[in-house]
Structure formats: C-alpha cells, structure tokens
C-alpha positions in Angstrom: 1.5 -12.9 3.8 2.5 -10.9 6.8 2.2 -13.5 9.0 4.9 -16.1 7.4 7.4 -14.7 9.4 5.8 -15.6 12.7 5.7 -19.3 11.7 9.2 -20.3 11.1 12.9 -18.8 11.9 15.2 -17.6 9.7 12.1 -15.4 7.5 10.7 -12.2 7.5 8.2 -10.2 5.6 9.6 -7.0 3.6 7.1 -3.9 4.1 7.9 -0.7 2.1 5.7 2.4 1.7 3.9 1.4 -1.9 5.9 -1.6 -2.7 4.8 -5.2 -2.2 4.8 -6.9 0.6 7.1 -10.3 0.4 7.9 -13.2 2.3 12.2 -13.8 2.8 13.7 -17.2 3.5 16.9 -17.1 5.1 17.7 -13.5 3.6 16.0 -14.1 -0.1 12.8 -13.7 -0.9 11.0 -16.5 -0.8 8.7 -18.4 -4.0 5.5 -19.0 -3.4 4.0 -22.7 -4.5 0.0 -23.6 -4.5 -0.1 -27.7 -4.8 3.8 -27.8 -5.5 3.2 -25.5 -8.8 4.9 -22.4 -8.8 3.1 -19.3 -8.5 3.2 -15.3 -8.1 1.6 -14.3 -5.3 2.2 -10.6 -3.7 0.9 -8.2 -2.3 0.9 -4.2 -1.7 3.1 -2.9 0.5 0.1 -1.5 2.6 -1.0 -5.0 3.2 -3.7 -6.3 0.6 -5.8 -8.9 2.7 -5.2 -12.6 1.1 -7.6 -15.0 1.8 -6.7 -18.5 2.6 -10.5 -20.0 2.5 -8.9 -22.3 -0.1 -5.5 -23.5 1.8 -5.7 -26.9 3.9 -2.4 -26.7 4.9 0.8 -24.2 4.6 4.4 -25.8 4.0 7.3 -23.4 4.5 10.7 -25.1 3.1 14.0 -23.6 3.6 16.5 -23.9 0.9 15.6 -24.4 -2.9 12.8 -25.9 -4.4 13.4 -29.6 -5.6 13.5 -31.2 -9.2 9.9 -31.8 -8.4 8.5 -28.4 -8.2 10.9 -27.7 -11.2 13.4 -24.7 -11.3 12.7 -21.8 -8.2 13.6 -18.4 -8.4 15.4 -18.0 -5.4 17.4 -20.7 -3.0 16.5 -19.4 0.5 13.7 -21.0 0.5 9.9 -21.7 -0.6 6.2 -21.7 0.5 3.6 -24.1 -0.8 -0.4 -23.7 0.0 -1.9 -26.7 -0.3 -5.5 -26.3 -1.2 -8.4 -28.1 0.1 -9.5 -31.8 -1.1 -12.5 -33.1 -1.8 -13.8 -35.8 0.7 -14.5 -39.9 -0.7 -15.4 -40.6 3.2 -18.2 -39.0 3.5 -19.9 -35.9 3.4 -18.4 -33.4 5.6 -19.2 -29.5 6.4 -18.4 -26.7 9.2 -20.2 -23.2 9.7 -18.8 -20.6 11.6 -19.6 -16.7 12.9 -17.3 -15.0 14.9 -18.2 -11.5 16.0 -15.3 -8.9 17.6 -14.5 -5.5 18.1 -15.0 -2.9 15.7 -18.0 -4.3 14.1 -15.7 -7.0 13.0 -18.2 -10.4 11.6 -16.3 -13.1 10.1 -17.9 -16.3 8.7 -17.0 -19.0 7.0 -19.0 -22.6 5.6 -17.1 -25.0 4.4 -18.9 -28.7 3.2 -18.3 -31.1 0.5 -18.3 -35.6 0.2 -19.0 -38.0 -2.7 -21.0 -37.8 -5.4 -20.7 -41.0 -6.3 -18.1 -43.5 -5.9 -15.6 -41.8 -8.3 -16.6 -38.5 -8.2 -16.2 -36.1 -4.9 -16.9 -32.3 -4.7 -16.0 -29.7 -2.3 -17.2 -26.0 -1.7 -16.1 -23.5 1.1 -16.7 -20.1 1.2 -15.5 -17.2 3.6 -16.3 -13.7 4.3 -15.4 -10.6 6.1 -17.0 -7.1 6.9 -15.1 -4.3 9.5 -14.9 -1.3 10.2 -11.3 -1.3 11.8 -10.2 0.9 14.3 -8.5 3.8 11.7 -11.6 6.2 11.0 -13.2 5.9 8.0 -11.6 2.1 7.6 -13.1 -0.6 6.2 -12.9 -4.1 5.1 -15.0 -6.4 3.3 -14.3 -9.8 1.7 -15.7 -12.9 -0.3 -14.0 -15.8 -1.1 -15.7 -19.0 -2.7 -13.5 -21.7 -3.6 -14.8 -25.2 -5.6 -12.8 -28.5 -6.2 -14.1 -31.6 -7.7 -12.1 -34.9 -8.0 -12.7 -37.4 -10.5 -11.1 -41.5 -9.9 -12.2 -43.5 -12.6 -9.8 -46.4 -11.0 -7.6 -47.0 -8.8 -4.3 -45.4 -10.4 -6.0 -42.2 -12.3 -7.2 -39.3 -10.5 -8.1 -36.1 -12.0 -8.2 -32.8 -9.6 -9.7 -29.8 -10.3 -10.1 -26.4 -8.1 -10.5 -22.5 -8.2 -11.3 -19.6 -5.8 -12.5 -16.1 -6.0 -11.9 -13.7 -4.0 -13.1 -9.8 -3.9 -11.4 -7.4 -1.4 -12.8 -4.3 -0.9 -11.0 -2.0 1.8 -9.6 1.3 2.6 -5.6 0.8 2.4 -3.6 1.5 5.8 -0.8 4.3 4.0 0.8 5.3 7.3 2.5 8.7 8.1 4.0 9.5 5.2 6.1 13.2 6.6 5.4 14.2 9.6 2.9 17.6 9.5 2.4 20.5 12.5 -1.4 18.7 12.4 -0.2 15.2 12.8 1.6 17.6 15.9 -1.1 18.8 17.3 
C-alpha cells in the first residue's frame, strides 16, 4: 500500500513506528474497495508485504465514494482493486521468473479460458523468496487466487473469486533510540 502515493497527486501513505500503514486522499485517509465493495485493508506500520496476484487493475478516485459503492468512510477519496476475470475468449496463461539481487526469485503463472460456453475459470498464482539486504532479513510469499464465472444467458452472470496469501518475513523496525553501538 506504500506505493499509492506514487501513482496519483494529492495522496500519501502514513508510516508510524507500530501503527498501520494507510493510504490518504487529499488529507484523509483513503477507503479501500475490491470490485466496488468496500473493504478493510491495512497494514503494519513496518510495511506488511500485500500481494496483488489477484488485482487486474487499480482505480484511485478522489472525493467520496458514490451511491453505488454505498456509504464511504471518508470523502477524500477511495481505492478500488479490481480483481482478475475469467476469460470466454479463449484460453489464456503467462509464466514468469525474475531473478535479482540479494537472492531475490520472484515468479508468477497466471492461466485460465472456458470451460464451456457458459462457464470460464481462472487461476494465478505468485511467489516470493529473499533474503533482503538487512542481515538476517527475509521474505517469502504465496498467493494463489481462483475465479470462476458462470452465464447461463445473456443477462445473468454469476462471479466468484478468492486468494490466499501467506507472508512470512522478518519485519523492518527501524532505529528505535539512538544507542553508543548504533555509534560506533
């Protein structure tokens, strides 16, 4: 959730020693929406790594939520993930290694298509393992997320999805007080 901030003016991400990390909207924090339904997602304030294996695409909206999205918290603005469809068109898929610097491997697979003419799955997966560059870090993460649509006709369409994701890591506390070791 760091990272919102970077995408669009007028936010920033509040980071406290021990308290969670959230994203603000034109000075208020920000709701966060996944497929227009509202949702809490936080974080630590050291940084807990989210996993967006299961987000197509990121909307950031300043002002309130609409009637739509029904009533919002706060009315600088919002955040909706929109998650990943299944594909009608065909099947579809993507594999992907990347390798980096302090034993850093990140992978991802990501392939779904009909089942039959009404009925379309999806499955993606991602996963992380470093070392980092603080001594004795480390980071490992799975995420598998599944969706399955259902259109018995041309009006109807029933959408289903879910992710799970394990973080294991060693949590980032900073310098708390300064120490004649830290010093020397």
């Amino acid at each position: 959730m760091l990272d919102f901030s970077k995408l669009t003016s007028s936010a920033f991400t509040t980071t406290n020693f021990g308290a969670p990390s959230n994203v603000s909207i034109r000075g208020q924090s920000a709701d966060t929406f996944v497929n227009g339904v509202r949702a809490r997602i936080t974080s630590n304030g050291n940084g807990l790594p989210v996993d967006f294996n299961s987000v197509e695409s990121v909307n950031i909206v300043k002002g309130p939520a609409t009637a739509v999205q029904g009533t919002s918290m706060y009315v600088g603005g919002f955040i909706d993930l929109v998650t990943k469809r299944p594909y009608f068109d065909g099947t579809k898929g993507s594999v992907s290694l990347t390798m980096g610097s302090y034993d850093t491997n990140k992978w991802t697979l990501d392939v779904g298509g009909p089942i039959s003419k009404q009925l379309a799955y999806r499955f993606s997966y991602s996963g992380e393992n470093t070392t980092g560059y603080y001594t004795d870090g480390h980071k490992k993460t799975d995420s598998f997320y599944g969706a399955i649509t259902w259109r018995p006709n041309q009006t109807y369409e029933l959408f289903i999805n879910g992710q799970w994701f394990s973080a294991n890591y060693t949590e980032n506390w900073g310098i708390n007080r300064v120490t004649q070791d830290l010093i020397d």
